[in-house]
N, C-alpha and C positions, 0 to 999 in steps of 0.2 A: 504494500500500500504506500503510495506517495502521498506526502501532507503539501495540503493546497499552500500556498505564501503566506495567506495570513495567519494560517494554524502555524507553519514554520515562527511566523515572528512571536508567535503569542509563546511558544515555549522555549525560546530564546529570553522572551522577558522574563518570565518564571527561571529559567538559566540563571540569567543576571539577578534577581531578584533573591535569589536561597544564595546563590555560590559567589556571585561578585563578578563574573563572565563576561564579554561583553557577546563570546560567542562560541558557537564548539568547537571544538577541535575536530578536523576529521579523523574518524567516523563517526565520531561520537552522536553526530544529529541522525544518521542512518541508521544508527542501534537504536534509539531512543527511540524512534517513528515505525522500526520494526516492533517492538517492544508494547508499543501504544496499541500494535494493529493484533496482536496476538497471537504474533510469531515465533517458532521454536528457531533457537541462535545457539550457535557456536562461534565465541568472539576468541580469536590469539591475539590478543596486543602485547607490546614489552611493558617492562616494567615500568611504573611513573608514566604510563600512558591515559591514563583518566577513567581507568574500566570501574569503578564503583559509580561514578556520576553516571554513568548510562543507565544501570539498573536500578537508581536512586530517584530519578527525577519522573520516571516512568509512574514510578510505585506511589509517590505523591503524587501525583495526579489525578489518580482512581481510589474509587472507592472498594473498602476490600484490603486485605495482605499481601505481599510480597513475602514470600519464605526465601531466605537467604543463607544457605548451606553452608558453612563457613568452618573450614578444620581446626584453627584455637582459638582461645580464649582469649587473646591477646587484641588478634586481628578486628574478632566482635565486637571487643571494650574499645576500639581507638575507632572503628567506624562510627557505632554507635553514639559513642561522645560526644564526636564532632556534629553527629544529626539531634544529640539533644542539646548541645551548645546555642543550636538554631533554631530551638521549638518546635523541632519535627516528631511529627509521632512515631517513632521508633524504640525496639525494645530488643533485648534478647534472652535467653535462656543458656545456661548452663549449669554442670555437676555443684558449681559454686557459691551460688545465688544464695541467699537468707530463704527459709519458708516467706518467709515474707512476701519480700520482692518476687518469688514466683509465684506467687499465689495471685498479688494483684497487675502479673502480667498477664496470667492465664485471664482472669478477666478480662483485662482490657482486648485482649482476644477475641474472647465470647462475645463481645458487646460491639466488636469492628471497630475498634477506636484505634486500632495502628494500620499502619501502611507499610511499615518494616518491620520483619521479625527476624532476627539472625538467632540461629542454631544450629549447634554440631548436629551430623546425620545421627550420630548416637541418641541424642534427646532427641532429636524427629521422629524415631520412632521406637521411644518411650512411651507405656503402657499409659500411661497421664497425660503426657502431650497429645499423641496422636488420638488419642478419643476425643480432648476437644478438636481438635482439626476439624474431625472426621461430623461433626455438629450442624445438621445442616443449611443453619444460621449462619455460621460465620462463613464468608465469603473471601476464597481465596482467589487470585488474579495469576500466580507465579509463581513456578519455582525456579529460584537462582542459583546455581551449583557458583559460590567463588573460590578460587584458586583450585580449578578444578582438575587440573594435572594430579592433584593430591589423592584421585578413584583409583588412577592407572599405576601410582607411586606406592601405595599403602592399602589399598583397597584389599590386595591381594594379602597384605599381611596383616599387620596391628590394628586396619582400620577396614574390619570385614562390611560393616556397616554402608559402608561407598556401593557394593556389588548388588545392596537393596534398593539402589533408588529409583532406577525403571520402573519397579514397581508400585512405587508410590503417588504417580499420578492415574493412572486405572483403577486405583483402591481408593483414591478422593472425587473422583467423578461418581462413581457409582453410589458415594454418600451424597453426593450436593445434589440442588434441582435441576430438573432436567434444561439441556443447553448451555449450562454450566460451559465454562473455557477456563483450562489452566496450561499456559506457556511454561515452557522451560526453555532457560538458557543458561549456558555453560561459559563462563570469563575463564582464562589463561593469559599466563606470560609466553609460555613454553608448551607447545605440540608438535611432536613430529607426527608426519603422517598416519604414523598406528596409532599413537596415542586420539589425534582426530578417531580415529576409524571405532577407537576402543568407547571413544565418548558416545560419538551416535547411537555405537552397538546398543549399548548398556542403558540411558539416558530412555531410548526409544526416542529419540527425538524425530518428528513428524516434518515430512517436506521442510527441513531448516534450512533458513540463510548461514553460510556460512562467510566470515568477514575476518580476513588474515594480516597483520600487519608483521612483514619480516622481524627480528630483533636486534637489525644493527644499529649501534648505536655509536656514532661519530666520534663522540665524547670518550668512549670507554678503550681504554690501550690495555690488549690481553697480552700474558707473557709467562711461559713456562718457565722454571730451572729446575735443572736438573740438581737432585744431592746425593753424596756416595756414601755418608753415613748418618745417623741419628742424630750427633752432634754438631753435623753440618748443615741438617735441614732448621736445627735453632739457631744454628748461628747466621745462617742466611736469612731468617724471621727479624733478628736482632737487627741487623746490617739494614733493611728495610726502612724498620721501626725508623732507625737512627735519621736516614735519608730524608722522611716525612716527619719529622717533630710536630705534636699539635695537633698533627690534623686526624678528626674523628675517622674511624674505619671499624672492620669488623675483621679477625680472625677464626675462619673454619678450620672444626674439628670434628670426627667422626662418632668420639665417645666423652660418654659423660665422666670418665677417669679424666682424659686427655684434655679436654677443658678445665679441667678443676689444676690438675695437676702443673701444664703451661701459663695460666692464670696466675699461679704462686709463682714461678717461674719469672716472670715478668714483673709480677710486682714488688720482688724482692731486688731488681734490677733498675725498681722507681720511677716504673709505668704508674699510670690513672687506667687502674684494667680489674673487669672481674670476670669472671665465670656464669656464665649460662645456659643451662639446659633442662629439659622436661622432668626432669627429676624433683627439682625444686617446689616448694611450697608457691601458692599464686602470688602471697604478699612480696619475699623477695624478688619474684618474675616480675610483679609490678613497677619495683623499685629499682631494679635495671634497668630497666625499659626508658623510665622516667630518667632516669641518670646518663644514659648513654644519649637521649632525644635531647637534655637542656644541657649537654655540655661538661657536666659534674665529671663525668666519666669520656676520655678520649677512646677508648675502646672495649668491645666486649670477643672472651674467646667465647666460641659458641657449637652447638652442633646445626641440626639443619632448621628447629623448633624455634630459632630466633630471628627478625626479622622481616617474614611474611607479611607484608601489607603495613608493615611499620616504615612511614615517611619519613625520611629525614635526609631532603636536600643538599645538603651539605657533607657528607659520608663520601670522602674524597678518594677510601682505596678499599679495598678487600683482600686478604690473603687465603688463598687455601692451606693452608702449613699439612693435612689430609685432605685431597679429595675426594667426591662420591664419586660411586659407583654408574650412578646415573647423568647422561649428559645434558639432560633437563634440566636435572637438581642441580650443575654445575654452573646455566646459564643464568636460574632464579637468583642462586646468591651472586655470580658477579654482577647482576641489574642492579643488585641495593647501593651501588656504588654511583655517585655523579650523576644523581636525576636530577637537579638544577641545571642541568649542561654543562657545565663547567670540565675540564679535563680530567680525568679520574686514572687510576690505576688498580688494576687486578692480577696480581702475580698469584700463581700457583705452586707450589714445589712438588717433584714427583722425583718417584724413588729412582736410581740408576736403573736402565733398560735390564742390566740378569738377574737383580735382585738374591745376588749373592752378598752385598756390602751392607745393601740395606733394603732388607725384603719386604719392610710394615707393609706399603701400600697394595702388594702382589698378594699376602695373607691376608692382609682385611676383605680384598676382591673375592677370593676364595672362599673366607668364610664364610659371607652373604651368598655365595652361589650353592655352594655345600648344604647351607639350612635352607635355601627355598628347595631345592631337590630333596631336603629329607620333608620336608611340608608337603611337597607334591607326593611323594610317597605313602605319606600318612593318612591325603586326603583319598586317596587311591583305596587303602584300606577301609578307609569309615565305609566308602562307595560301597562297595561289596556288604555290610551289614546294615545298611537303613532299608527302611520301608521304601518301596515305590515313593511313595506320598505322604510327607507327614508337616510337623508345624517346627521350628525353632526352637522353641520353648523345651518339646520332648528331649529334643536331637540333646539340648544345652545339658537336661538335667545328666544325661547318659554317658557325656564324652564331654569333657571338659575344652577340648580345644574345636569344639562341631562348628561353632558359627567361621572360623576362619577356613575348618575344610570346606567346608559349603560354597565358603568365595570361591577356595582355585577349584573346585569343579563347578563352577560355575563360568569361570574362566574359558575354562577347556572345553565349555557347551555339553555336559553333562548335566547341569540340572538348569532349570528354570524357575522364578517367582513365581506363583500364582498372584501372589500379593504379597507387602513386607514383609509378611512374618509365616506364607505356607511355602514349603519347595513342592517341584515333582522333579523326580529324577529322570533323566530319557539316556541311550546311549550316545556316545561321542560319534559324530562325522566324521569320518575317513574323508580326510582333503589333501589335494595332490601341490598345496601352497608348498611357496619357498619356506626353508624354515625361516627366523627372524632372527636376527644377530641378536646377543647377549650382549647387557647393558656396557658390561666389563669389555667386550671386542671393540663395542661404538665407539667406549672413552679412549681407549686405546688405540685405535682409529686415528683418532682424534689429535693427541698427543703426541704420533710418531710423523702426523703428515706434514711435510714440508712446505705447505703452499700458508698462503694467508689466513690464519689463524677463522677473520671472518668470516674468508671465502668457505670454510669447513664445515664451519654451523648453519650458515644459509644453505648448504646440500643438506648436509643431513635432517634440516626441519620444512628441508621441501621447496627450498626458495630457489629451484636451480635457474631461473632464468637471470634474478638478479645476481647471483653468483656467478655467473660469467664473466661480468666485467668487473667484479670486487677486489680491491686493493686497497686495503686498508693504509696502507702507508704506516701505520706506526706500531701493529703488533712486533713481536717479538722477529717474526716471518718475516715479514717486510723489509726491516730494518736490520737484516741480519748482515753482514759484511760477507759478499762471492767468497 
């Protein structure tokens, strides 16, 4: 649906009117207008690209909820804030809240009085939550999957919860009146091709727009080094630090040890630096957060839990001191660097290519690929002792780890949702597909190819036309001396 000029201008003044705008950024008018008409969407933009206002201005607008999928708690608290900062009716839910406060969210729920409701898929489909949902009073407009990369990155493990949400628009129609309409759309920084193909699959998303914006990003100078042992990859961290005095950044780490343990590392060296990861209690999560955004704190070591959807313009480098596994997760944290535009820096260190001097990053690869292989094994086994057809609940009481084997045979097109919370099991399809590189060959990929660092990431997330002519001029590649 195209919006006539003067509908265009009227939601441009509402733009400028909530945000201070004087107009959108493209796409952002093209998402909004999709949005308006009750279109399922699939949006890749980079990071610091404005993909919360497109889902935000929509949802005010209308009467009714917007449900907004959101994987922490962190990310919730800082949107949220900034839409009650501005008198908007927005709300969220999660494990942390007061009786209180969810008590008189749920109401204002039941009574349509929000237009935003952000919650983990966990509390979505909570035995409490999802009965009011399901009310056929309250009137929902949307579901919003944000940072939706996070179904295809976790879905499959810690966060089985992701691999029910297909089902959760067919189990809300059949509660609301008839003619009822509920859109879904899906925001990313980060989709390669399968990861799209993963979203649509699962999502069921309905004749979608889909709207791609590459993730280079002018500003950001990427640069590998290489290190030969343990003591070299600190001291290359240090050497860094030294170069950049002052200026805020973040340091990735893979474990909640290795943050903790680098953290005292550094601040026995008389850094402004602490340690953060999901281990933590919410209040100290809070107060990082807080500390690292006003400056109190020049940097935080972190795992992958820190920083999503956390703004802070001025984050002028990133270090990966461990890299993931995953080339997605690799491109989300270096985006938290230089979203003011400004020049920024992303160094990474990786271990020598035999991994005889120093092997962490080749064991960590391994490890991660060793327990999903023993998970898919496991899930293989449950397969063979459930019912054709049963509920989650039974599966839970039965086998302690059921709902995460459920995802990867779910995965693997072994079972289906009837709805959030029934499976039916069917056999697997025998497909004659290529198999799919392992996340560890992509990265790897990735880190031995000699060409333009950027040129690499725009093939592998599907941008090969613009990647033809890409030359970044100042990755590491570019600027290397013949």
């Amino acid at each position: 649906m195209t919006v006539s000029p003067p509908a265009a201008k009227a939601l441009e003044a509402k733009f400028q009117q909530i945000w201070g705008y004087s107009r959108f950024r493209p796409p952002q008018g093209e998402i909004v207008q999709a949005l308006l008409a009750g279109q399922d969407l699939l949006v890749v933009m980079p990071t610091g690209g404005g993909k919360s206002i497109c889902f935000q201005l929509p949802a005010l607008l209308q009467t009714g909820v917007t449900l907004v999928v959101s994987p922490l708690v962190a990310l919730m608290e800082n949107q949220v804030q900034e839409l009650c900062d501005r008198s908007l009716p927005a709300a969220l839910l999660h494990s942390e809240l007061s009786r209180t406060d969810r008590r008189q969210t749920l109401q204002a729920l039941s009574q349509n009085r929000l237009r935003l409701l952000y919650l983990s898929p966990e509390t979505l489909l909570s035995p409490a939550v999802w009965q009011q949902l399901c009310q056929p009073q309250v009137k929902i407009n949307g579901l919003v999957l944000d940072e939706a990369h996070c179904l295809t990155q976790w879905g499959d493990s810690f966060r089985p919860a992701y691999r029910r949400l297909g089902a959760v628009r067919p189990a809300l129609l059949k509660a609301k009146p008839a003619g009822t309409k509920i859109a879904i759309a899906a925001f990313t920084a980060t989709a390669d091709p399968h990861t799209q193909q993963t979203l649509l699959q699962v999502l069921q998303l309905q004749q979608p727009r889909v709207i791609r914006l590459n993730p280079y990003r002018a500003n950001l100078h990427l640069r590998m080094q290489t290190v030969w042992t343990p003591r070299g990859r600190r001291q290359a961290l240090l050497k860094f630090l030294q170069n950049h005095p002052n200026q805020p950044g973040l340091v990735y780490a893979r474990t909640r040890r290795d943050t903790e343990n680098l953290a005292q590392v550094l601040s026995r060296q008389g850094y402004s630096v602490q340690a953060y990861h999901a281990g933590l209690a919410p209040p100290p999560r809070r107060q990082i957060e807080s500390d690292w955004l006003s400056g109190r704190c020049q940097f935080v070591v972190c795992t992958s839990a820190f920083g999503m959807g956390i703004n802070k313009p001025d984050c002028r480098w990133v270090v990966h001191f461990q890299l993931p596994s995953l080339l997605a997760e690799y491109v989300q944290e270096v985006g938290r660097s230089g979203r003011d535009g400004a020049p920024a820096q992303a160094l990474s260190l990786v271990s020598e290519p035999t991994g005889l001097l120093d092997p962490a990053d080749q064991q960590r690869w391994r490890f991660f690929a060793q327990k999903a292989q023993q998970q898919a094994r496991q899930a293989q086994q449950l397969a063979r002792q459930l019912p054709r057809q049963g509920t989650l609940a039974t599966v839970r009481q039965q086998h302690p780890q059921a709902e995460q084997a459920l995802a990867l045979l779910h995965r693997s097109g072994q079972l289906s949702w009837l709805d959030p919370f029934t499976y039916r099991l069917q056999p697997a399809i025998a497909t004659k597909s290529q198999p799919t590189p392992s996340a560890t060959a992509v990265m790897q990929k990735y880190l031995r190819s000699r060409q333009c660092r950027w040129k690499s990431l725009l093939e592998q997330f599907g941008f090969r036309r613009e990647a033809e002519e890409m030359r970044c001029g100042k990755c590491d590649r570019c600027t290397a001396k013949p």
